[in-house]
C-alpha positions as CSV (number, residue, x, y, z in Angstrom):
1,X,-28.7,27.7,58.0
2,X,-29.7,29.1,54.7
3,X,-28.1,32.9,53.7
4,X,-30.6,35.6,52.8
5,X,-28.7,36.5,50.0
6,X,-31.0,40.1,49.1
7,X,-30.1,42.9,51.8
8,X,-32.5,45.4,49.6
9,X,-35.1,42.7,50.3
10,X,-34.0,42.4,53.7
11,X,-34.6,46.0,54.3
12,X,-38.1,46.6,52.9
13,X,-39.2,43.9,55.3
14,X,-37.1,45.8,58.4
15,X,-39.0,48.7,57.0
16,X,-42.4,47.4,57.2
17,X,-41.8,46.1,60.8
18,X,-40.5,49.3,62.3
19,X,-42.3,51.9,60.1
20,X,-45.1,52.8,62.9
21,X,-42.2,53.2,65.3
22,X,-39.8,55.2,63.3
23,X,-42.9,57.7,63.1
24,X,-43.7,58.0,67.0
25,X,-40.3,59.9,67.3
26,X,-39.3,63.3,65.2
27,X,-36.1,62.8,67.1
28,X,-34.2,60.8,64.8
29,X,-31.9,59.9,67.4
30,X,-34.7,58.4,69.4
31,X,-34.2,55.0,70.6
32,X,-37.5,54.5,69.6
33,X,-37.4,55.0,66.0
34,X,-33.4,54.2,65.4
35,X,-34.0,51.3,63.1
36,X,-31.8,47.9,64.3
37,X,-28.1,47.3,62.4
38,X,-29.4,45.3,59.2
39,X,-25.7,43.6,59.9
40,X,-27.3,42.7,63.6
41,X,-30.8,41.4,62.2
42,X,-28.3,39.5,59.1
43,X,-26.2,38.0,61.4
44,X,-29.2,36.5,64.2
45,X,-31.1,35.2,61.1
46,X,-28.1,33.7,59.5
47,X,-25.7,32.8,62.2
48,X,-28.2,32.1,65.3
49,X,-31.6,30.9,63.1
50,X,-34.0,33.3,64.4
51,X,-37.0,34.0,62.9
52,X,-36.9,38.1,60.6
53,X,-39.6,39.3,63.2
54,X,-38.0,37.6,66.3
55,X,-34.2,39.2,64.8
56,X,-35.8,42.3,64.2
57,X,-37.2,42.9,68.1
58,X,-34.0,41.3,69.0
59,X,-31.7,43.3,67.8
60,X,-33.2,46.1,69.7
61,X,-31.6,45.0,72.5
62,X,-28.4,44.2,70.5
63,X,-25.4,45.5,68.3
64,X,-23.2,43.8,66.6
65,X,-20.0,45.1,65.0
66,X,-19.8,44.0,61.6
67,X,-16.1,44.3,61.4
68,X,-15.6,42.3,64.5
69,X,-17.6,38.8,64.8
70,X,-15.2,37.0,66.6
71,X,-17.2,37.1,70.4
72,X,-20.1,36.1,68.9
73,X,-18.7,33.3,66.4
74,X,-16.6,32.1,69.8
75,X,-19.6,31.9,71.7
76,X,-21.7,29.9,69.0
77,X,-19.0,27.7,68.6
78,X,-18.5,27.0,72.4
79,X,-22.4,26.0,72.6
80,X,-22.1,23.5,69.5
81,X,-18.7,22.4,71.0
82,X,-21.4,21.2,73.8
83,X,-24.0,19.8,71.6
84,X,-26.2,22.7,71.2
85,X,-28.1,22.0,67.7
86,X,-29.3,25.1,66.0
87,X,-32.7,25.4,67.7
88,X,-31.4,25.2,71.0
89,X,-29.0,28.1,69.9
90,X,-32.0,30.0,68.9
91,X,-33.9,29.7,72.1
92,X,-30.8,30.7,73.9
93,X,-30.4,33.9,71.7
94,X,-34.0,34.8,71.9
95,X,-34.3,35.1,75.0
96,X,-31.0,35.8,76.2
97,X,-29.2,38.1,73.2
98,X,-26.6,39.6,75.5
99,X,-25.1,36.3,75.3
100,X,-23.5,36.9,72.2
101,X,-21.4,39.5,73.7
102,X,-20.4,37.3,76.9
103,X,-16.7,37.2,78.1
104,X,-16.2,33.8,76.7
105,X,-12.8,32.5,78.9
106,X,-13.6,34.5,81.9
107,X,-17.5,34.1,82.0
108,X,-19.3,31.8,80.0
109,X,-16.9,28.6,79.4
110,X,-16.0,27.7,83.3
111,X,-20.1,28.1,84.0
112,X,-20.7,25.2,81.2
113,X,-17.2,23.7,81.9
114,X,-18.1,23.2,85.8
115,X,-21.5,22.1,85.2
116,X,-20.5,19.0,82.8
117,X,-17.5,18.4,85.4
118,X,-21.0,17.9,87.8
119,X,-22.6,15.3,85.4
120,X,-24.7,18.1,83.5
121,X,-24.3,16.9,80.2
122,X,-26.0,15.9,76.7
123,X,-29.7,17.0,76.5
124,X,-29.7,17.9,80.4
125,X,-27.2,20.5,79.7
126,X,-29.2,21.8,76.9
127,X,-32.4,22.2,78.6
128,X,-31.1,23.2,81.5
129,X,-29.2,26.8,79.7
130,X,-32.2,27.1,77.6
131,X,-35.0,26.7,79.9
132,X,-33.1,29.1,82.8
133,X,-30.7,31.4,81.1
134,X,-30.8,33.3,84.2
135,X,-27.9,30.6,85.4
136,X,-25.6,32.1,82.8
137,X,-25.7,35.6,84.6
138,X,-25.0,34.3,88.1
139,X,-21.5,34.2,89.9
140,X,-19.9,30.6,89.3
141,X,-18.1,31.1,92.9
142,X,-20.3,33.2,94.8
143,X,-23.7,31.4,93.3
144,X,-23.1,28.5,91.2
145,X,-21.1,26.5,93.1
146,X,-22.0,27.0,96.9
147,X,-25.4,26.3,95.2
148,X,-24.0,22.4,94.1
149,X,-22.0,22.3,97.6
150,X,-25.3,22.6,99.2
151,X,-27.1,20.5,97.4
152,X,-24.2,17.9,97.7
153,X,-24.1,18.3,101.5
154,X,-27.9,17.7,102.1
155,X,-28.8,14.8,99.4
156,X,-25.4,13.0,99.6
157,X,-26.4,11.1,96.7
158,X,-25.0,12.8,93.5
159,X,-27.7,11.6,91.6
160,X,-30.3,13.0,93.7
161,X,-28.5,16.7,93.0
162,X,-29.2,15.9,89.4
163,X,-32.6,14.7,89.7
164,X,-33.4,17.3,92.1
165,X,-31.8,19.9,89.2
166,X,-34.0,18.3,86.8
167,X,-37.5,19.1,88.0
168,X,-36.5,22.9,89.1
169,X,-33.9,24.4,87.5
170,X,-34.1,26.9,89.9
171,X,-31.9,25.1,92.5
172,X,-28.9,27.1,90.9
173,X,-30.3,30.1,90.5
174,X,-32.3,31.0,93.6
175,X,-30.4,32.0,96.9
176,X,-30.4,29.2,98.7
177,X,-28.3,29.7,101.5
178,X,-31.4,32.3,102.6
179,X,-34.4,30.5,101.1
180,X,-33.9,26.8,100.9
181,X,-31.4,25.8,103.7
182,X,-33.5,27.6,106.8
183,X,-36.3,25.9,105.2
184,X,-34.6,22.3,105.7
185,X,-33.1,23.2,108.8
186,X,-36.5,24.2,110.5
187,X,-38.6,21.3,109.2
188,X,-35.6,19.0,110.1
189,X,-35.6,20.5,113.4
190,X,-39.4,20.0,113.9
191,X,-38.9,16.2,113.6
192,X,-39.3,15.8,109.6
193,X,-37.3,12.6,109.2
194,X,-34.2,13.3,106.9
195,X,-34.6,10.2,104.6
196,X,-38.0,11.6,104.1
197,X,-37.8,15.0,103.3
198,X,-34.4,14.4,101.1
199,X,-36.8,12.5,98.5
200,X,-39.8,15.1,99.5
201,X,-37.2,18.0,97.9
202,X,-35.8,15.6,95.3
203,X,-39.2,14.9,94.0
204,X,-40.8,18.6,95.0
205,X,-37.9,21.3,95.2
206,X,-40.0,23.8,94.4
207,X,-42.1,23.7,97.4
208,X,-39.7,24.9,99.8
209,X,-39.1,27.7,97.7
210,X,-41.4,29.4,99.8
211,X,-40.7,32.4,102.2
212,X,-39.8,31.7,105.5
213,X,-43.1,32.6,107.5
214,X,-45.3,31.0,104.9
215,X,-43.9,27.6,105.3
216,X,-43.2,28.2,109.0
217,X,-48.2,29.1,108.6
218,X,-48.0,25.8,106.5
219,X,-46.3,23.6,108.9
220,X,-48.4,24.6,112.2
221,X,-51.5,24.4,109.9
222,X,-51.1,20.7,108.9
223,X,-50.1,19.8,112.8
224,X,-52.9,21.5,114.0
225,X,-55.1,18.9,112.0
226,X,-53.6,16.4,114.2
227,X,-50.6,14.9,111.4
228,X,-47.6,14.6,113.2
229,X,-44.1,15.3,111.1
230,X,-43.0,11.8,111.3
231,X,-46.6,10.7,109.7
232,X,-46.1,9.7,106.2
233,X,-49.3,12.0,104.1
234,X,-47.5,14.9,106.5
235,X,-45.4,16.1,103.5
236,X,-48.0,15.5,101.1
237,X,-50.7,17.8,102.9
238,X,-47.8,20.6,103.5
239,X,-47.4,19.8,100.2
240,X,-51.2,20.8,98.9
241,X,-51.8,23.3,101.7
242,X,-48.8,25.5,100.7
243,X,-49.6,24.8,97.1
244,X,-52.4,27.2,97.6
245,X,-53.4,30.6,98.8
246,X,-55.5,30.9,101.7
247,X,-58.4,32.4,99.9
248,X,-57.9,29.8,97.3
249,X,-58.6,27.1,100.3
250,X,-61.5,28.7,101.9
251,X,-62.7,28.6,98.5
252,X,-62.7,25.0,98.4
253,X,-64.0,24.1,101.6
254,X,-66.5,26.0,101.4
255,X,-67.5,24.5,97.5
256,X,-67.3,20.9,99.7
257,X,-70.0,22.5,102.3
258,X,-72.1,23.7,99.6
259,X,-72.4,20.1,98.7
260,X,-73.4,18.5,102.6
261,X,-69.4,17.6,103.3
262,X,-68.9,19.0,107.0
263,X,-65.7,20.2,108.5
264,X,-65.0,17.1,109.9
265,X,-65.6,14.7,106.3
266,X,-63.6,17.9,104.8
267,X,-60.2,17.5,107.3
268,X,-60.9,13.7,107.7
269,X,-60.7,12.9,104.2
270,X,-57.6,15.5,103.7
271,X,-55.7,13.5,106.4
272,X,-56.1,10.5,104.2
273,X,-55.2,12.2,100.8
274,X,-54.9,15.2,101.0
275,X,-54.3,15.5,97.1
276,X,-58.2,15.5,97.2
277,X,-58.1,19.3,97.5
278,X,-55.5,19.6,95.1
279,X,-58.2,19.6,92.5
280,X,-59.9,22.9,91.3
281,X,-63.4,24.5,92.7
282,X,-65.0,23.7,89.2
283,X,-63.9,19.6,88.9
284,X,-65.2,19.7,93.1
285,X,-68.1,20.8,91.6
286,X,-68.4,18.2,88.5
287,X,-67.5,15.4,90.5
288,X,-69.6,15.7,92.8
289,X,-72.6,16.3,90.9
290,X,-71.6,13.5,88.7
291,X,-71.4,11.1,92.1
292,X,-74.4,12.8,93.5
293,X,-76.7,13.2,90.9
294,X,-75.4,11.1,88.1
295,X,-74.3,8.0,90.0
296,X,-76.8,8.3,93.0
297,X,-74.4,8.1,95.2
298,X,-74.6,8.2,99.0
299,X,-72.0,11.6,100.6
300,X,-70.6,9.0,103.1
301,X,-69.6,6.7,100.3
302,X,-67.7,9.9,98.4
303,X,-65.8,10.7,102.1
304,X,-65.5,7.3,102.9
305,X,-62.8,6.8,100.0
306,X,-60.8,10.3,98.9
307,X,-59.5,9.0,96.2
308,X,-63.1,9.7,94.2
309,X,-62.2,13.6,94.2
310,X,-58.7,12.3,92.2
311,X,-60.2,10.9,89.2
312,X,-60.7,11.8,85.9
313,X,-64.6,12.7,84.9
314,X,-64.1,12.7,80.8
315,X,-61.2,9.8,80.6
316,X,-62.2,7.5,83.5
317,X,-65.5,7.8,85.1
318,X,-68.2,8.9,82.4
319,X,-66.7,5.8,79.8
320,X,-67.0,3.7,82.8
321,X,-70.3,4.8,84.2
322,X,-71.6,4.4,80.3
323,X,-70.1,0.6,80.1
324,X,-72.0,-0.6,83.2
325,X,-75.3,1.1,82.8
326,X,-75.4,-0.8,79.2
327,X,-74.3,-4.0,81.2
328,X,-77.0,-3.3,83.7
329,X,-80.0,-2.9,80.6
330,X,-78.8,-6.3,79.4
331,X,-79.1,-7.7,82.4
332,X,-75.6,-8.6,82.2
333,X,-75.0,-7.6,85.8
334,X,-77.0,-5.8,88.7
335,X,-77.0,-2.0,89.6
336,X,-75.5,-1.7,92.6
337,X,-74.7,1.1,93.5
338,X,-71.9,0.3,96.1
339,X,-70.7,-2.0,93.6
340,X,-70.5,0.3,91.0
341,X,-68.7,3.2,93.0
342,X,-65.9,0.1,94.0
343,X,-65.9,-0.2,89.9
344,X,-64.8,2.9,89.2
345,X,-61.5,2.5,91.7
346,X,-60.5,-0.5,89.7
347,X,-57.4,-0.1,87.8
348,X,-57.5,0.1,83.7
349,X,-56.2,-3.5,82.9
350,X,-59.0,-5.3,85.2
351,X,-61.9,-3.0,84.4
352,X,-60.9,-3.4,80.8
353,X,-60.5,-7.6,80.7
354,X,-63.7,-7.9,83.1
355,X,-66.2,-6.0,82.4
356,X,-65.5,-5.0,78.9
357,X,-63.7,-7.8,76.8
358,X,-65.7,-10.4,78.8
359,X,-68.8,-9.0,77.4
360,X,-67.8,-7.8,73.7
361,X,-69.6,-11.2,72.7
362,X,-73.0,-9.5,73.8
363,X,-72.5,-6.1,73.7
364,X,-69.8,-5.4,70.2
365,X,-70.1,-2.0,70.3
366,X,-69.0,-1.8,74.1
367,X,-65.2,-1.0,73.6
368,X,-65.9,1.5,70.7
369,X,-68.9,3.3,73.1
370,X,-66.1,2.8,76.4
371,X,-63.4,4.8,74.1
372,X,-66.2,7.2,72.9
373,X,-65.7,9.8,75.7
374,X,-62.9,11.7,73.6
375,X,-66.3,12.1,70.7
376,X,-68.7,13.8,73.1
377,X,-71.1,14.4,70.7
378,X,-71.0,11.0,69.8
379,X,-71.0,9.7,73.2
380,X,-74.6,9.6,73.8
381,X,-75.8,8.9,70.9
382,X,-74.6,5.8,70.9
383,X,-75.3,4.8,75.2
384,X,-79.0,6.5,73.9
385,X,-79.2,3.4,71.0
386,X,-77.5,1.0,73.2
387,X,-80.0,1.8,76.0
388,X,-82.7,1.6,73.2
389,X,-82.4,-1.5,72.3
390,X,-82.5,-3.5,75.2
C-alpha cells in the first residue's frame, strides 16, 4: 500500500473534512469538534487501505497509540496469515474498526482458528468475517460453537452446515437455541418430513428466522388452504406466505380481483405454485395486462398454468411475442392464440432452434429484432418495419 509521505498535506485535507464540525462546538474538548489522531487516520490509510474520507470518519470511533502498534500490526497480520488480501482488510476495518484493538490470543485467533478447524476456509472464510463481522463479537463457547453443534445435530451432513452457512451467515450469529430450534421442532412435530425440511433450511435458512407466533400464523394459514405438511409445494407456499406481510398479501389478492381472478383461481393457482404471488403488485399488473390486452388472452388460460405470473415481461415474453407476431404476418405460421400462450412456456434452446433459426432464411432480421428487447427504443421500430413490409 503506497505511504502518504506529506503529513502537512495530510492535515489540510483532515482540516477541510472536519472544519464545519470543529465549529459546532466552542468546547474544545467536545467530542464533536476534537479532530481524529492524524497518527490514527496515517496508520488506517497506510496500514489497513482505507480511503482519507472513509479513515477520517473512522477514526472517530478509534485511537491508536502511535508508540504502541503492535495489537493492531498482530491483528493485520493474523488476517493475512488467513488469506485476507488488502481489500478484504479494508472492508473489515470499515465497518468493524474496534477490531484493531481485539485481544488477539484470547479473542480473535480461536474464533478464526475454530471456524477453519469446521471447514471455513479460503474465500468462505473471507466473506463470511467481512460480510457479518458481528460473528467476531460473539462468545466462541457460549455462541459460536453451540451454534455449529446445533447445526451439526439437525443436518448431520457437514456439508449441509457449510452450505447452510453460506446462504445466511446469520446461522452463527442469531440465537438459535431460542429462534431456530423451536422453529424445527414445531414444524417437525406438525408432520414436516425431516429429509424435507433439512434441504428446506439448507436452501432457505433465513425463513425460519422468524418469531415464534409468526411462523406458528404461517403454518395454520397454508393448512387451512387445504396443503397438508407432508405435500411437496407445502414448504414452498410457507415459504411465500411468510415472505410477506399481511397487508402486503391482501395487497396482491386484491390487484388479482381487480383483474376478474376470484378467490378460488387466486388459492387454486397458489396451491400449484405458489411462487406466483411471489412477484410484486406492479409486474401482477404488467403481466396481466400484457396476457390480457396484449396477447388476447383468455383469464382461464392465465389460471389454468401459474407459471405465466413467473416470467419475465422485458427478457422473455415481449422478444417472444414480437418473433411470432412477425412469423404470423409472413404467414409463416397461424395465430393461435392457445398455441402461442404454450410458446411462451417453451424453454430458451427450443424456442430459439424452432421458431427463430428455422426461419432466419425468411425473416434475417428475426434474431437481431428477438434480442432487441434490451434497445426499447429500438424495439418497435424495427417489429413496426418488419410488420410493414409484409
Amino acid at each position: 500500500m503506497a505511504n502518504i509521505p506529506c503529513r502537512n498535506f495530510l492535515h489540510f485535507i483532515q482540516k477541510r473534512f472536519l472544519s464545519a464540525s470543529a465549529t459546532v462546538s466552542t468546547s474544545p474538548l467536545s467530542p464533536s469538534s476534537a479532530s481524529p489522531s492524524s497518527f490514527t487516520v496515517q496508520y488506517l490509510i497506510n496500514s489497513c487501505g482505507l480511503p482519507l474520507e472513509v479513515a477520517l470518519s473512522t477514526s472517530q470511533k478509534l485511537r491508536l497509540d502511535e508508540s504502541d502498534t503492535r495489537k493492531p500490526e498482530s491483528v493485520l497480520k493474523l488476517f493475512k496469515s488467513h488469506g485476507f488480501d488488502d481489500t478484504h482488510i479494508a472492508k473489515l476495518i470499515a465497518k468493524k474498526p474496534s477490531i484493531l484493538q481485539c485481544r488477539l490470543d484470547e479473542k480473535l485467533k480461536p474464533k478464526l482458528d475454530f471456524l477453519v478447524e469446521n471447514g471455513i476456509t479460503g474465500n468462505f472464510l473471507h466473506e463470511l468475517i467481512v460480510r457479518n463481522t458481528v460473528l467476531l463479537s460473539r462468545s466462541l463457547d457460549c455462541h459460536i460453537k453451540p451454534s455449529f453443534k446445533f447445526l451439526k445435530d439437525f443436518f448431520v451432513n457437514s456439508d449441509s452446515v457449510l452450505a447452510a452457512i453460506k446462504r445466511s451467515t446469520w446461522l452463527l450469529t442469531i440465537d438459535v437455541e431460542r429462534v431456530i430450534q423451536p422453529n424445527i421442532n414445531f414444524m417437525v412435530n406438525e408432520g414436516v418430513p425431516i429429509h424435507i425440511l433439512r434441504k428446506f433450511v439448507m436452501m432457505q435458512p433465513r425463513t425460519l428466522m422468524v418469531r415464534f407466533d409468526r411462523l406458528i400464523t404461517t403454518f395454520e394459514n397454508v393448512k387451512k388452504l387445504g396443503l397438508e405438511p407432508t405435500a411437496p409445494m407445502f414448504l414452498n407456499s410457507f415459504r411465500v406466505m411468510i415472505s410477506m406481510s399481511e397487508t402486503t398479501q391482501n395487497k396482491k389478492v386484491e390487484v388479482l380481483k381487480s383483474l376478474g381472478w376470484s378467490d378460488q383461481d387466486i388459492w387454486s393457482t397458489f396451491k400449484r405454485n405458489p411462487f406466483c404471488l411471489a412477484a410484486s403488485e406492479k409486474k401482477l399488473r404488467n403481466m396481466m395486462d400484457f396476457y390480457l390486452n396484449t396477447m388476447k388472452l383468455e383469464l382461464a388460460t392465465i389460471v389454468s398454468y401459474p407459471r405465466f405470473l413467473m416470467f419475465a415481461l422485458d427478457t422473455r415474453l415481449r422478444p417472444r411475442y414480437n418473433v411470432l407476431m412477425i412469423l404470423v404476418s409472413k404467414n409463416l405460421i397461424k395465430e393461435d392464440k392457445n398455441k402461442m400462450a404454450w410458446l411462451m412456456t417453451l424453454n430458451e434452446a427450443i424456442f430459439h432452434k424452432h421458431y427463430i433459426l428455422k426461419n432466419l432464411d425468411k425473416v434475417p432480421d428475426l434474431l437481431e429484432i428477438y434480442h432487441a428487447t434490451s434497445r426499447a427504443k429500438k424495439t418497435s421500430q424495427e417489429v413496426s418495419i418488419a410488420l410493414n413490409l409484409t
